[in-house]
C-alpha positions as CSV (number, residue, x, y, z in Angstrom):
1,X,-10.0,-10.8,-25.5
2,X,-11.6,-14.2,-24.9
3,X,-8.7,-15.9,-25.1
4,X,-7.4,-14.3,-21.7
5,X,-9.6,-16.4,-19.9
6,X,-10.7,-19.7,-19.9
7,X,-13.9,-19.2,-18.1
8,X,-14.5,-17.3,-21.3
9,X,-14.0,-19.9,-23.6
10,X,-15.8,-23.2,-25.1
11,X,-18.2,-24.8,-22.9
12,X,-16.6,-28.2,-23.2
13,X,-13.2,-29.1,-21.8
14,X,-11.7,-30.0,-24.9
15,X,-12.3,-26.8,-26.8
16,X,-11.7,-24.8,-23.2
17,X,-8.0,-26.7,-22.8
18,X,-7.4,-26.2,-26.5
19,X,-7.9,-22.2,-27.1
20,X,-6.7,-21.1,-23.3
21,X,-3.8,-18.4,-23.4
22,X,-2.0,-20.6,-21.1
23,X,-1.8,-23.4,-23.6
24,X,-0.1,-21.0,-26.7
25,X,3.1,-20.8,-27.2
26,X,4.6,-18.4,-29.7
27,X,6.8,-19.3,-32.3
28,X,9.0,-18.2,-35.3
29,X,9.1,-14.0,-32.7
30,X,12.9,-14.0,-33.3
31,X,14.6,-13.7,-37.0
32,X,11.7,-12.9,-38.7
33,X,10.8,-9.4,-36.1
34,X,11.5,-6.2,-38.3
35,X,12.2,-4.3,-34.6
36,X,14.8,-7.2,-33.6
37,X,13.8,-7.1,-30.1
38,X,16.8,-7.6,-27.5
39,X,16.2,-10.7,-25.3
40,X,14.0,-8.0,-22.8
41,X,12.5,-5.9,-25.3
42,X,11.1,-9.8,-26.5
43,X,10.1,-11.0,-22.8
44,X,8.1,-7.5,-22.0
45,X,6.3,-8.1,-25.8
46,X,5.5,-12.1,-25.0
47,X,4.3,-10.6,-21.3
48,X,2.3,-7.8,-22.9
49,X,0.1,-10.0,-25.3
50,X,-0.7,-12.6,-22.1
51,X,1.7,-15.3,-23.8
52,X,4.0,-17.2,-21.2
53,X,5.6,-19.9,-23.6
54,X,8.0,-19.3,-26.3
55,X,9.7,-21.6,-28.9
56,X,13.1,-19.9,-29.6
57,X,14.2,-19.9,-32.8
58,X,17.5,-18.4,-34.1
59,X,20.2,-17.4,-36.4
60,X,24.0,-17.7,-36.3
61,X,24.0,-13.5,-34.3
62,X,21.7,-14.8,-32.0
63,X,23.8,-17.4,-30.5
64,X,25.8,-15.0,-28.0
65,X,22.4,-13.7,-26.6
66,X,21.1,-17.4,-25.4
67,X,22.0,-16.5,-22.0
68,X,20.3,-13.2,-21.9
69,X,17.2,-15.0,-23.6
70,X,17.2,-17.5,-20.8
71,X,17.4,-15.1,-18.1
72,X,15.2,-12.2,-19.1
73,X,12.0,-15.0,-19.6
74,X,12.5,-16.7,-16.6
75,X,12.5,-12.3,-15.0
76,X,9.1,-12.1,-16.7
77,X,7.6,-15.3,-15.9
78,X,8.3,-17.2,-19.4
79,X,8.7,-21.4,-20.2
80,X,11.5,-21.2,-22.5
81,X,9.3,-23.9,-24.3
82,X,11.5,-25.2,-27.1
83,X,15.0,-25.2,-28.7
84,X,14.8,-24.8,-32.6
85,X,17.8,-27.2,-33.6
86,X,20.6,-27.4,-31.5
87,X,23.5,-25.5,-30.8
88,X,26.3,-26.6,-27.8
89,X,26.1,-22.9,-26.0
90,X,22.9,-23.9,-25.3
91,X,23.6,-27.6,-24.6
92,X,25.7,-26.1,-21.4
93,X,22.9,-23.3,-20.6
94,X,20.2,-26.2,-20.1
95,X,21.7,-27.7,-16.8
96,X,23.1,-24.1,-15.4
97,X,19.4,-22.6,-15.6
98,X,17.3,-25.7,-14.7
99,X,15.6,-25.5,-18.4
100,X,14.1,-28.2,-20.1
101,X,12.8,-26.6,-23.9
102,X,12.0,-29.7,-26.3
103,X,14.1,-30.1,-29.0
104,X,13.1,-29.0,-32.4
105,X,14.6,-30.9,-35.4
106,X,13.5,-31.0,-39.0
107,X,13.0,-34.8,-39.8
108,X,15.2,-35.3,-43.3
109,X,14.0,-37.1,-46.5
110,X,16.2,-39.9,-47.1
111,X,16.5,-40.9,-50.8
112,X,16.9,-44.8,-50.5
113,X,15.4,-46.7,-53.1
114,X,12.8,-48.6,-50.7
115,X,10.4,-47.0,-47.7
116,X,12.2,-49.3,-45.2
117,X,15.8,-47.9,-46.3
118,X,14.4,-44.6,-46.1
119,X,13.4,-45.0,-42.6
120,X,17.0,-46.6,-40.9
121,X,18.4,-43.4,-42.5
122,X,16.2,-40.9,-40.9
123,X,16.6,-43.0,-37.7
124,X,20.3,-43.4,-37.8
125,X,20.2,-39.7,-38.4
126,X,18.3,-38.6,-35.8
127,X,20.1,-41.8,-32.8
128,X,22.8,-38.3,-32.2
129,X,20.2,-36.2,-31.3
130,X,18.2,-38.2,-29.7
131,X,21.2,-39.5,-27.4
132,X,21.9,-35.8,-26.3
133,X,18.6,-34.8,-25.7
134,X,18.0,-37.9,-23.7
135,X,20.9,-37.5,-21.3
136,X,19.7,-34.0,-20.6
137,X,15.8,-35.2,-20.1
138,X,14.6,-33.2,-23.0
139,X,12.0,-34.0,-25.0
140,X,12.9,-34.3,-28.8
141,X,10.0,-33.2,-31.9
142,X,10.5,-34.3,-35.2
143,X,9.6,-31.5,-37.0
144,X,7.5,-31.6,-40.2
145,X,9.2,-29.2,-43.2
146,X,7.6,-30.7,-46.0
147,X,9.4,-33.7,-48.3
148,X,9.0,-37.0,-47.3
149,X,10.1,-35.8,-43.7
150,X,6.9,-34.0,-43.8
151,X,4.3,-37.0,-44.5
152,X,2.4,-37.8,-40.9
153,X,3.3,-41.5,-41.9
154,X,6.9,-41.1,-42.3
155,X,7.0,-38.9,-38.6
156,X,5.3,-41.5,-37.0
157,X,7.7,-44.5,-38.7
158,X,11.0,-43.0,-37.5
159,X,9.1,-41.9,-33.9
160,X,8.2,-44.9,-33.3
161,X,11.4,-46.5,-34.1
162,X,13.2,-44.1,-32.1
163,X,11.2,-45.3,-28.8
164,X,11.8,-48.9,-30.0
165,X,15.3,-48.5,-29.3
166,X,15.1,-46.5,-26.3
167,X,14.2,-43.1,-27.0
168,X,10.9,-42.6,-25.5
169,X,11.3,-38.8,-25.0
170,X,10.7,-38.6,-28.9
171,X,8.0,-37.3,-30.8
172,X,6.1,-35.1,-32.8
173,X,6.0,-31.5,-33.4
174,X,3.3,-30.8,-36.4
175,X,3.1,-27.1,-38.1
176,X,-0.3,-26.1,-40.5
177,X,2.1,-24.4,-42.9
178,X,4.5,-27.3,-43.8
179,X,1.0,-29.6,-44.3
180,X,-0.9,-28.5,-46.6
181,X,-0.8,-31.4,-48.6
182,X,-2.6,-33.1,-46.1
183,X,-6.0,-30.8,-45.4
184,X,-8.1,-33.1,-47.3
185,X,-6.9,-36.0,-45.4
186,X,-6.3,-34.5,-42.0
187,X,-8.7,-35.9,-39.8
188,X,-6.8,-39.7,-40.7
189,X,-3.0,-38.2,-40.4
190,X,-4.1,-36.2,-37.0
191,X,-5.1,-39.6,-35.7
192,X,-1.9,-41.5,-36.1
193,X,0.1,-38.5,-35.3
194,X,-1.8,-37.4,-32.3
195,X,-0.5,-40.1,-29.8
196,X,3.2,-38.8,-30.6
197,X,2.4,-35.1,-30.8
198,X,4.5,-32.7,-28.6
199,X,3.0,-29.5,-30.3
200,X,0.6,-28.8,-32.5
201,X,1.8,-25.3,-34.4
202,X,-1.5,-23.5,-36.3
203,X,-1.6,-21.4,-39.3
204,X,-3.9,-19.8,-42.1
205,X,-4.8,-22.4,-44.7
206,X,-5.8,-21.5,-48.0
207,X,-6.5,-23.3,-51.3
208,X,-3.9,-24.1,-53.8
209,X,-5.4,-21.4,-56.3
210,X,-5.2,-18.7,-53.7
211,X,-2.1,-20.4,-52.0
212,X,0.1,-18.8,-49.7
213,X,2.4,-20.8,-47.2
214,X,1.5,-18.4,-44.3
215,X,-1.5,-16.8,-43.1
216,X,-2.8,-15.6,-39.9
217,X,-5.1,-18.0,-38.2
218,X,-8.6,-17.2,-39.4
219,X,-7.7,-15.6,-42.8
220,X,-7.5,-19.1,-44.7
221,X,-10.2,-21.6,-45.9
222,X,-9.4,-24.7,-43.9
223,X,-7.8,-23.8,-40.6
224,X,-11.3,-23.9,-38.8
225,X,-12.4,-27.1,-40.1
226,X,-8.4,-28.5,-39.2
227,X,-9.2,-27.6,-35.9
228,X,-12.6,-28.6,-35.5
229,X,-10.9,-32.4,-36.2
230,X,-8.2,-31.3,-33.5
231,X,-10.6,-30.9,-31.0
232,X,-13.2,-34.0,-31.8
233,X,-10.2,-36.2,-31.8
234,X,-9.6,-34.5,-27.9
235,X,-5.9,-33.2,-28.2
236,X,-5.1,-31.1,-25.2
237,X,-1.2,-30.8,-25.8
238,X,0.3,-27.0,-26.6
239,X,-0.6,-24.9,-29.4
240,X,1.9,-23.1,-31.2
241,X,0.9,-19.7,-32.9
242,X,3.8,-17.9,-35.7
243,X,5.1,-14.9,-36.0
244,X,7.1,-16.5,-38.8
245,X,6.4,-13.4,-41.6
246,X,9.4,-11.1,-43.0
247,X,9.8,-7.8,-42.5
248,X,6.9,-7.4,-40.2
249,X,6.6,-6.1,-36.1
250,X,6.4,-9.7,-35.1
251,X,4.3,-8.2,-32.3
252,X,1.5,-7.5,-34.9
253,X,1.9,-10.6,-36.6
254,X,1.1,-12.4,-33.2
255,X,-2.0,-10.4,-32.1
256,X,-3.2,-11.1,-35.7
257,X,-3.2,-14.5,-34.8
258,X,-5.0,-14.1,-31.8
259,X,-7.7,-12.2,-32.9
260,X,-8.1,-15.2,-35.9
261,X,-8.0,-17.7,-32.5
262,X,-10.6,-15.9,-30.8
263,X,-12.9,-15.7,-33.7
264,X,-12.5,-19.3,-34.8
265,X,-12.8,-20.2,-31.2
266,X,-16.2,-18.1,-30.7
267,X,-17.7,-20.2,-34.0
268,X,-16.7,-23.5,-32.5
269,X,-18.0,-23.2,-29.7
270,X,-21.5,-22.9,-31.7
């Protein structure tokens, strides 16, 4: 596949950075896998597609197998990435393993009569988090899931706030499939995000008349003009790619997404 090398890939360092294997980090590979890999059944799948960073996310079962996670990706050469959430079992693995996954953490949508309101609230929300996450050097995402949470504007409000009063390990973790309300504006809300942006998390885009939330990367109508404004505007932070579909070999889902990577990445190029 192209995408296992970069001396394969764009001929301009912003593409190349963008697109290398190195650079993706998969995301959404736990609840949603139909085989419910154990911990090393996952690792060997992640090491088998050429992936070495994974964004764990999980469900109240999964919480005695943090541990094993832990130790069966650092035994096949994995980042544990990033922490959906936060959970205390894992608060006490962080230090014991010498991991430092950012933080995932939906950003909320306050519903205080004036913008400003709305903003303390998210803020003072988030100050617990942030405090935690802080005094264990982690970075912290504020993580788009549509509502006013979801609006680049709002994300960047409460970030910036947050670093205001201390927090400068805060920022921004942006997902294709909670934005669709802003394709037609992207290009502006990638801008004011981009400074903030701890991970960029890529989908399938389609219209509103063929709508569905999740696609694999290449199968949708915008995703290749989305990332053609990625690359202009020079990001070179990770890429996150999902395995976020039910009752699906998550393994599938994945190289699905690589294949759409590799084709969109052969066009840009051009």
């Amino acid at each position: 596949m192209v995408l296992a090398s970069g001396k394969n890939l764009a001929k301009n360092d912003s593409t190349q950075s963008f697109f290398q294997k190195d650079n993706l980090v998969a995301w959404c590979i736990v609840p949603f896998d139909s085989k419910q890999r154990t911990p090393k059944e996952r690792a060997i799948m992640v090491a088998q597609l050429g992936l070495s960073k994974v964004a764990y996310d999980w469900r109240k079962p999964h919480v005695e197998f943090f541990e094993e996670e832990i130790i069966q990706y650092q035994k096949y050469g994995i980042e544990f990435f990033a922490f959906w959430g936060w959970h205390d079992n894992m608060g006490s693995l962080i230090p014991k393993y010498g991991i430092r996954p950012q933080i995932w953490k939906t950003l909320g949508s306050p519903r205080e009569d004036t913008q400003n309101q709305r903003v303390k609230v998210a803020v003072k929300n988030m100050v617990p988090l942030a405090e935690k996450t802080g005094a264990l050097k982690l970075k912290l995402g504020l993580y788009n899931h549509g509502g006013w949470g979801g609006e680049p504007e709002n994300l960047v409000a409460v970030c910036k706030e947050l670093k205001r009063m201390g927090h400068k390990h805060t920022g921004i973790v942006y997902n294709f499939h909670h934005g669709h309300e802003q394709i037609k504006d992207f290009s502006q809300s990638f801008s004011i995000m981009k400074p903030h942006l701890l991970c960029l998390n890529l989908n399938g885009m389609s219209e509103e008349s063929n709508f569905r939330k999740i696609l694999p990367i290449g199968q949708g109508q915008h995703e290749k003009s989305m990332m053609q404004v990625i690359i202009e505007q020079k990001y070179r932070g990770p890429i996150g790619i999902l395995g976020h579909v039910s009752n699906r070999d998550v393994k599938l889902v994945l190289k699905e997404n690589l294949l759409g990577l590799e084709k969109l990445s052969k066009e840009l190029q051009q």
